[in-house]
N, C-alpha and C positions, 0 to 999 in steps of 0.2 A: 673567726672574722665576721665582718659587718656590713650590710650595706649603710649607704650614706645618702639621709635625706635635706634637702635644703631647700624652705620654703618662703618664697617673698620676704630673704632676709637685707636687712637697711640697715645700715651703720653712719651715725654721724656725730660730733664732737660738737658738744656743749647745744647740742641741737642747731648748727649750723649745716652751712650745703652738706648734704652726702656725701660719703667716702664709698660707699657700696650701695647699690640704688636696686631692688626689687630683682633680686636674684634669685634664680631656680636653678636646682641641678640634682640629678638622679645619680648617683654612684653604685653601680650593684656589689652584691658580695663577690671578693676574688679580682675585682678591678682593680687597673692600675691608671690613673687621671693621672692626669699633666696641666695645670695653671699655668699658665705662660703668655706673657704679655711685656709690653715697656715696664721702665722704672715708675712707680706711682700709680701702676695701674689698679691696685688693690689685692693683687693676687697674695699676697704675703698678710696681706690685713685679714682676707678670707681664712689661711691658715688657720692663723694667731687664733678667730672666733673659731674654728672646730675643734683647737686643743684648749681654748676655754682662758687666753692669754689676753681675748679682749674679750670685753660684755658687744651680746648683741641691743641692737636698738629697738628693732622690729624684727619679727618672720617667726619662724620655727625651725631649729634644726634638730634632727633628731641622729641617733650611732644605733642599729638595730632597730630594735621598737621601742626604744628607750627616746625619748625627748631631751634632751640634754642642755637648754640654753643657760640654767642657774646650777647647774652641778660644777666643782670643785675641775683643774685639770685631771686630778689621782683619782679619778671617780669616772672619768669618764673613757677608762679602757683604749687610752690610746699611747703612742710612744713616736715620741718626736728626735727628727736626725735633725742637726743645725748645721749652720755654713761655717762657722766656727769649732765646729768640732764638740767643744765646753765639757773638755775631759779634766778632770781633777790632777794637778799635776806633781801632786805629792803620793798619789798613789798608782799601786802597779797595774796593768792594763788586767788583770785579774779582777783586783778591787776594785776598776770602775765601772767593769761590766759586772760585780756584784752586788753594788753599791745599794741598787733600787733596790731589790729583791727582798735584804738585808732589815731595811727600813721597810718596807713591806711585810717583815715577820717570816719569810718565808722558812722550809728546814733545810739546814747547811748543806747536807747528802744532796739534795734536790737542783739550790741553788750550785753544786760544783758540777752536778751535771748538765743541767742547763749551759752554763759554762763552756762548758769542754763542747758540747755539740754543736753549738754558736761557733765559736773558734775554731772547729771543723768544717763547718758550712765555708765560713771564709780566708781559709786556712791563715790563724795567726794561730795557731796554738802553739808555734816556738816560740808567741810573745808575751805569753802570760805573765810572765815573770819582770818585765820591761817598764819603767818611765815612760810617759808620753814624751819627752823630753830625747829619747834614744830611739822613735820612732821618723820614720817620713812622715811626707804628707798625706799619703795614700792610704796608711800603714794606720795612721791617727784615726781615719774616716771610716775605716773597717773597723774599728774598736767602738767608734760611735756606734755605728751600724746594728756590729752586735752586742752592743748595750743594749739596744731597744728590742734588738730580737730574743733576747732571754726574758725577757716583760710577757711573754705571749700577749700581743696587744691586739685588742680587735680591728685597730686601726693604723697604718704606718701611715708617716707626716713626715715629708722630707725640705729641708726649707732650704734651695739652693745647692747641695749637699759638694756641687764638685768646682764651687767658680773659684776656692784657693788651690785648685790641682793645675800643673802645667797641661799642656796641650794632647800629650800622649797619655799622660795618667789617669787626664781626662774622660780617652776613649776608654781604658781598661777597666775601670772605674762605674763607669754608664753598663757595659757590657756585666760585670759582676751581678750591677743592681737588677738588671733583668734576668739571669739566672736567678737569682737569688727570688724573686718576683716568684718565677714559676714554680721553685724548688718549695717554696711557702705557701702560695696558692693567696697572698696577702691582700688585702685590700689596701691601696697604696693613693695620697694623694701628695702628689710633689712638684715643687714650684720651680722655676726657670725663667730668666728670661730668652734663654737659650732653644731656636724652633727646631737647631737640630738634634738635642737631646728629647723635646718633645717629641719630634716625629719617629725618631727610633725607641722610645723609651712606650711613650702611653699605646694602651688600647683605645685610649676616650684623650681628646685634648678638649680643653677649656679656653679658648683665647678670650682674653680680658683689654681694656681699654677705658680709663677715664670712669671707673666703676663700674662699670657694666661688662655684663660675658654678650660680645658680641658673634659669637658660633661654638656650638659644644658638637663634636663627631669625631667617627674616626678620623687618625690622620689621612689616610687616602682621602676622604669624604672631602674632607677641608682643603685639600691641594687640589681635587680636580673640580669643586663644586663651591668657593667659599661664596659666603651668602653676601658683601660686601666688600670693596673697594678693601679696607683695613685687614680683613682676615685675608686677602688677595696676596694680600701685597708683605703683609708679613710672614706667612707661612710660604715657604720653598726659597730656596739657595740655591743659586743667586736673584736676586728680585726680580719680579714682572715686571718685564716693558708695559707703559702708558702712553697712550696715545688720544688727543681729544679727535672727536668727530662727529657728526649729522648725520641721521636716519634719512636716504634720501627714499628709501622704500621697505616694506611687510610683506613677507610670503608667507606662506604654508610652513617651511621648513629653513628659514633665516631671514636676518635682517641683509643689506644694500645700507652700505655705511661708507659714507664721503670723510676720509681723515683730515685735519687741520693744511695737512698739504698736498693734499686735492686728488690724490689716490683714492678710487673706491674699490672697498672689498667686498668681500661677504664673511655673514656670520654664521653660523648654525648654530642659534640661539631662537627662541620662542620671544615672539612679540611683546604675549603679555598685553598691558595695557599703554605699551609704548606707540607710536606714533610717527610717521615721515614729520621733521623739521626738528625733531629732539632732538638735544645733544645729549651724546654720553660718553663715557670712557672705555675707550677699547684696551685691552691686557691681552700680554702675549711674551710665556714665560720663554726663556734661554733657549731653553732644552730641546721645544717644543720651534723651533728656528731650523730651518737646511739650509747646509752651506753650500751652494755651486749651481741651486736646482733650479727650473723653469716650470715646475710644476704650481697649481694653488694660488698664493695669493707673494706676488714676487716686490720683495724690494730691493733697491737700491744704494750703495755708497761706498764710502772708501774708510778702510781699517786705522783707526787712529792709536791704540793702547792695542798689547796685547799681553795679557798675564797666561804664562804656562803653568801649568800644575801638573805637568807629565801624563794624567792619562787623558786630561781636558784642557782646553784652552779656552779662556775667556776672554771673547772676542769684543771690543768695543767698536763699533760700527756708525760713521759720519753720515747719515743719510742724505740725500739731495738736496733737502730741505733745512738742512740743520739739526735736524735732532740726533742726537745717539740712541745707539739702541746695543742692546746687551747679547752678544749670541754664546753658547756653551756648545765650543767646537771639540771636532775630534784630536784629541793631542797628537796623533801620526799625519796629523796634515800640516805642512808648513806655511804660515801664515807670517804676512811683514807686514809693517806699519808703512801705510798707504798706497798699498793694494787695493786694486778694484773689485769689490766682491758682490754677488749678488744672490738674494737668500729669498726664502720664500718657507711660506707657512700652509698646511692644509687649513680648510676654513672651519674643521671641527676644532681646532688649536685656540680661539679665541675666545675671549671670556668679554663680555660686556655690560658695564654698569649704566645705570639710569643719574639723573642728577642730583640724586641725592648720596647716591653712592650705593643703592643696592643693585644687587646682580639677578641681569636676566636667567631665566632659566637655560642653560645648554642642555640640545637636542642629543648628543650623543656622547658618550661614553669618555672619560678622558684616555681610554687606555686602548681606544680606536686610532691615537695620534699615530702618525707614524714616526719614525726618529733617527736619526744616523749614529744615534748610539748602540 
């Protein structure tokens, strides 16, 4: 395996605006990244340049201590999963996990073991013998899989791998790949727009946006710490509450924050170079919501939606003011639509952006929250 260097790399077409704008990212050996981001974010153009499917414009990337930006895909030691599968469909799931090898020159003895161990790993070795045509979906995607994994690749490259799976195959699917992660010790970098496959899948996420990686860390790091408004808001299920509001004061140890309807809280957030009369954006995820309590910071309203998912309920909340606000309740409590509820948040639970959209520093820990889960 390989670490993966990426240096001040730019991609642009016919020398027009940027696709990918001065990118950095350190990958070490044995890691497994996660890209994930919207449609068009560039996460998949990122790919394409590390298995050598587009030219880069500017930067350096290097696979090891090898530099790689003008080398050949077959050269550059890596082995690519697709969302399509792009199994050969005249032949048997033997020969297209042979295929490369084959063409690589490698010796037959060799390539039938590699083979058969791969097929063990993910147990199809009743399918050796099979048409992609007589397989499922799941069934096809393991055979991808271990096509690449008989390559011994310095590099695994997963491009969307599970979005033609139903919902359950889905999970078993995600869950394999992570075995399989550990059981190979691989260097893995794989694409998603999916934050809940990222959050369970990576050691390291990449969130992307508009070309740019606007936060690279663990997933914990990025759920209780994201460096802006966009990584806030798109990592964790179901979405952060937003709320505008004015610094009406600076402490020692949090901001005095006026909300658009006229509630003031507190925040346990670091100043910074913020200021009384700024506006910023208060956050304040589901989870991190109590349902019933008078402790902290309490709001008000009445239950408007209520979707059950059996061991949680997702509470939609009419506040005084008008706004909704999203709460992730306990599914053994019975909740009606237009019931008076009243909820409240500890003040370490808040997250606060400046006006541009990046985030103050929080004072304390997110796993100091407390929770009725």
């Amino acid at each position: 395996m390989a670490n993966v260097s990426v240096k001040q790399i730019t991609k642009s077409y016919d020398g027009k605006q940027n696709v990918l704008a001065d990118l950095n990212l350190e990958i070490k050996d044995g890691e497994f990244v996660v890209l994930v981001g919207p449609s068009g974010c560039g996460k998949s153009t990122l790919l394409r340049m590390l298995c050598g499917l587009e030219s880069i414009t500017s930067g350096e990337l290097s696979i090891g201590d090898q530099v790689v930006n003008h080398l050949p895909p077959a050269e550059r030691g890596i082995a690519m999963v697709f969302q399509s599968y792009a199994l050969y469909p005249h032949m048997t799931v033997y020969k297209n996990m042979a295929f490369g090898l084959k063409i690589a020159g490698a010796d037959k003895a060799a390539i039938d073991q590699r083979i058969r161990h791969a097929a063990g790993i993910l147990k199809i070795d009743h399918l050796l013998d099979r048409l992609p045509r007589e397989l499922s979906g799941g069934q096809r995607q393991r055979v991808a899989i271990g096509r690449a994994i008989v390559r011994k690749p310095k590099l695994f490259l997963f491009d969307e791998p599970l979005s033609n799976l139903d919902a359950a195959l889905r999970v078993q699917t995600r869950l394999e790949i992570a075995k399989l992660h550990k059981q190979l010790e691989a260097t893995i970098v794989y694409v998603t727009h999916d934050q809940v496959e990222a959050m369970t899948l990576g050691d390291k996420i990449v969130v992307m946006n508009d070309g740019y990686i606007q936060q690279a860390g663990s997933p914990l790091e990025l759920y209780q710490r994201p460096q802006n408004l966009f990584v806030a808001t798109f990592i964790g299920s179901p979405k952060m509450n937003l709320f505008n509001g004015t610094i009406t004061a600076t402490e020692a140890d949090c901001l005095r924050i006026k909300l658009s309807s006229g509630q003031e809280i507190r925040a346990d957030v670091a100043a910074g170079s913020a200021k009384a009369g700024d506006a910023v954006t208060v956050g304040l995820r589901p989870e991190h919501i109590l349902e019933n309590a008078h402790s902290g910071e309490v709001f008000s309203g009445k239950v408007s939606i209520v979707e059950h998912l059996g061991e949680a309920n997702f509470i939609y909340v009419t506040l005084q003011d008008g706004q909704d606000l999203l709460v992730r309740g306990d599914g053994n409590n019975p909740v009606h639509i237009g019931d008076g509820v009243t909820l409240s948040a500890p003040s370490c639970a808040f997250h606060v952006f400046d006006a541009r959209g990046l985030a103050l520093a929080r004072l304390k820990p997110g796993n100091m929250i407390s929770s009725k889960q």
